[in-house]
N, C-alpha and C positions, 0 to 999 in steps of 0.2 A: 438334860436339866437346864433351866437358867438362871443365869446371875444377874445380881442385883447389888443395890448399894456398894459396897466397899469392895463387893467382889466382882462388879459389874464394873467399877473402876478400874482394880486389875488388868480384869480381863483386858480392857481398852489399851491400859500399857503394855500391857505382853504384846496383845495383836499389832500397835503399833511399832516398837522395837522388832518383829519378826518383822513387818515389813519394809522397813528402815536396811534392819540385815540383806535378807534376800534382794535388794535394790541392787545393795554394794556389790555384795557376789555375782549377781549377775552381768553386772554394768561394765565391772573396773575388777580385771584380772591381778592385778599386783593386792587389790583388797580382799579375792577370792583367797589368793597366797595367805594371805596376815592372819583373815579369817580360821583357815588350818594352825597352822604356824600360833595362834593364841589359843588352841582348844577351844574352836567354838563349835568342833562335831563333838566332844565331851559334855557342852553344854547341851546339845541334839539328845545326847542319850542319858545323861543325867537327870534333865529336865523331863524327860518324854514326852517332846513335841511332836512325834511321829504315833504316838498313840491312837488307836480307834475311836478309845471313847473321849477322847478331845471333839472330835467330829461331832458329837451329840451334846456340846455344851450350846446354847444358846445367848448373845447378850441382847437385851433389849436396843433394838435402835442400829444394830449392826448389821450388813451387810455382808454374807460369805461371797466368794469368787464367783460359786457356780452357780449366785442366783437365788441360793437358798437362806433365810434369818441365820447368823450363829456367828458369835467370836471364835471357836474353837476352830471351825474350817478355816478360817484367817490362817490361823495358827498351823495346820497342820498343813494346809494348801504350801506357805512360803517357807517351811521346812524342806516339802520336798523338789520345790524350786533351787533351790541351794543343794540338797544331794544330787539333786541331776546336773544343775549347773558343772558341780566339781568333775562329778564322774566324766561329764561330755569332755571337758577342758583338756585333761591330761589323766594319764596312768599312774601318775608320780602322787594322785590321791589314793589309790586304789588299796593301798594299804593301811592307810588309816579308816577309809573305809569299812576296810573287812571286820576290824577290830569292833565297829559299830554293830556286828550283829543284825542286820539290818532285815535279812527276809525275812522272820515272823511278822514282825510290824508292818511292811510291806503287804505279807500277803492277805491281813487283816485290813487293809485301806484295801485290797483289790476289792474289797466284798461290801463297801461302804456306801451308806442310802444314796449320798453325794455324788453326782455323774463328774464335776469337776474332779472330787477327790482322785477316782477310781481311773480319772484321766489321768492325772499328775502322778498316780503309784505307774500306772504303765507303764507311762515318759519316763520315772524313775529308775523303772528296770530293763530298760533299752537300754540308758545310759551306761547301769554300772555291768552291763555286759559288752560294750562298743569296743573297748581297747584291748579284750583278754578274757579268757574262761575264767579269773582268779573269784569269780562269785558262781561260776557252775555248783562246784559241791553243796554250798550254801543254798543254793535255790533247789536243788534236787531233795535235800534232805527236811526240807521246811514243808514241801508240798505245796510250793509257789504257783507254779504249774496249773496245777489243778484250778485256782482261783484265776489263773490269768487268762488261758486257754477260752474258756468261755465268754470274755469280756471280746474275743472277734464277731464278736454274732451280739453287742449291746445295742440297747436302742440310743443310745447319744451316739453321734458321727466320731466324736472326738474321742471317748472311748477305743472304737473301733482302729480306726487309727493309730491312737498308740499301742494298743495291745498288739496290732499286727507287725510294730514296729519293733516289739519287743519280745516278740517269738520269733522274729528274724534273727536278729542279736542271739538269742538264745542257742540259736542253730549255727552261728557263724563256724564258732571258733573250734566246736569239736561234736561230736555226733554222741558226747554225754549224756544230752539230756533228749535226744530223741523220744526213747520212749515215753515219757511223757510229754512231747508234744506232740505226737502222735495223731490223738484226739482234735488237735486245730488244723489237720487237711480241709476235712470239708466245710469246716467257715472258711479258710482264708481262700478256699475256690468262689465259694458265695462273693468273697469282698470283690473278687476279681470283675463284677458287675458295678460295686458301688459308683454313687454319681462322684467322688471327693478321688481328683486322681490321684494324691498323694496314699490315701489311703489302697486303690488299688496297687499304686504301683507298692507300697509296703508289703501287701500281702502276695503280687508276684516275687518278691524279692525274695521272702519267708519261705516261698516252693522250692525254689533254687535251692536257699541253704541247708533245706529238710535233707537233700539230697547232694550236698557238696561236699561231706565228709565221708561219708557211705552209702551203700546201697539198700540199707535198713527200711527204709520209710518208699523205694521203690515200689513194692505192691499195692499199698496203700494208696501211692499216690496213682496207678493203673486202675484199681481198683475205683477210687473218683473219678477217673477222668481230667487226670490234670493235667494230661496232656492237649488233649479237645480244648479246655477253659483256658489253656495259657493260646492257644492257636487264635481260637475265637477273640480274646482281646486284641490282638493285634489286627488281625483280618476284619474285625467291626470297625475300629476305625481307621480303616485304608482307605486313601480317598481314590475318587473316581481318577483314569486318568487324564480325563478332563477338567477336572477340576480347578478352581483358579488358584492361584499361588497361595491366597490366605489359609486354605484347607491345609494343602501342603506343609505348610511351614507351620501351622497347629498338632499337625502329626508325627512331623520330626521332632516337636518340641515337647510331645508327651512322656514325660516318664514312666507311664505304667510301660507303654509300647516298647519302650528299650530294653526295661529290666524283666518286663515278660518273656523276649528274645534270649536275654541273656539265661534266664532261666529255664528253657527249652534246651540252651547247649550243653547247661549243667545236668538235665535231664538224661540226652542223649550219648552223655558217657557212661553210663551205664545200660547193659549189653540188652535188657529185658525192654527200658523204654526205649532203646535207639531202634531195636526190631519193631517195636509198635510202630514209629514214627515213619519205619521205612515201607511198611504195609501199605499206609496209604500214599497218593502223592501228591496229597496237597498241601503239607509242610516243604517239599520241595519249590512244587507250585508256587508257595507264599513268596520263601525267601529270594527266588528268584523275581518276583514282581515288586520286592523291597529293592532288591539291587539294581532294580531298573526305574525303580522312582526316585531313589533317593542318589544325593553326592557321593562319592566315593570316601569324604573325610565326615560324611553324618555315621554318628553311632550307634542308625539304624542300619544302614548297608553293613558296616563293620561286624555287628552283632548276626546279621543274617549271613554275612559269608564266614563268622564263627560256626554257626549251627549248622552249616554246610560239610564245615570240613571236619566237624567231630561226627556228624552221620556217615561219610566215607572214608575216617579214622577208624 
């Protein structure tokens, strides 16, 4: 809908006081404090600024985040500016947090016309999973999952990105919510091509965690080929070894390439992909030609003489 006259005035003060707000939280930690500390996540859920259909208010003359006309995305975008702010900062939020109720609303913005919005609910739920499972049960019994899962495979980059970001989170801290994430192997192998290295390296990181707490999501991940797709990123961009030093040191400096690594040795403790890996020998092959390109204190040698020694662990 949109607003007008008296109400298109509002609008304009809400939209500006939320952006006022989220500055503070973001900027100035001792303000992010105060901000708790006065119930201004009370005001979040009293007010419901985290609402979906906020996202479909329109004001004349306004500009949303992500590009698109609307007071309401204002509003909702610098809400969840401020719950991720909190949740990244400290754990010491996490409970007042909880008390906000927060994944329904959440999983209603993963689902929003808004490619910004659906960015910032991602970023949202990385965040309030980074320090602790204490939002697992929450998110599993909302059917969070389901909405966020498929936003690895969106057409905005930034989407993509955070969603990958936040099914890694989701996998950290305990093998709860596996089965439903289950369903995000084969995008997060697809992102493992993306041109955004942050984004690949998010979604090697996500393999990793699929498989850091158990051996649940082992077939599956055999079953794609995620062993192949974490190999191949690494081994595509290994530079020749002739190459000149700026190669080199673009490739040591990659982070998909490290957390790919490290995600291979996560793999390889478990007895079903360490046999695959040991079949053939060119994960051997690899890490051997890492150890031999790289310095002994890079955290590519490091990560490859990991992967070495949990395949003959």
């Amino acid at each position: 809908r949109r607003a007008g006259g008296v109400g298109e005035l509002w609008w304009r003060a809400l939209a500006a006081s939320m952006q006022l707000l989220s500055a503070l939280v973001l900027h100035h930690h001792s303000l992010a404090h105060e901000f708790v500390l006065k119930d201004g996540l009370q005001l979040v859920v009293s007010q419901r600024l985290l609402a979906s259909e906020l996202t479909r208010v329109e004001v004349l003359g306004a500009q949303a985040r992500d590009g698109s006309p609307g007071g309401g995305a204002h509003v909702v975008v610098d809400a969840l500016l401020m719950i991720s702010q909190l949740s990244r900062l400290s754990k010491e939020y996490y409970p007042a947090l909880v008390r906000m109720d927060l994944a329904p609303d959440l999983r209603a913005l993963l689902s929003c016309e808004h490619a910004g919005v659906r960015a910032k609910a991602c970023n949202a739920v990385g965040n309030l999973a980074r320090h602790s499972s204490s939002f697992y049960e929450a998110i599993r019994h909302s059917s969070l999952l389901s909405a966020l899962v498929p936003l690895c495979s969106d057409a905005d980059s930034a989407c993509r990105k955070f969603a990958s970001f936040a099914v890694g989170n989701c996998a950290f801290h305990s093998d709860l919510l596996y089965p439903g994430l289950a369903p995000a192997v084969p995008r997060l192998l697809r992102l493992l091509d993306d041109d955004d290295e942050k984004t690949r390296a998010n979604a090697a990181g996500a393999i990793g965690n699929l498989v850091r707490n158990s051996g649940e999501l082992c077939a599956a991940m055999l079953e794609h080929g995620a062993l192949q797709a974490l190999h191949r990123l690494v081994d595509s961009r290994r530079p020749n070894p002739d190459a000149d030093a700026g190669a080199l040191a673009r490739f040591v400096a990659d982070s998909s390439v490290k957390i790919a690594l490290f995600s291979l040795g996560n793999l390889a403790v478990h007895r079903e992909c360490r046999e695959e890996l040991h079949a053939s020998p060119r994960t051997l092959e690899l890490c051997n030609a890492l150890m031999g390109l790289c310095q002994r204190d890079d955290m590519i040698h490091k990560y490859a003489q990991r992967l070495l020694l949990k395949l003959n662990g």
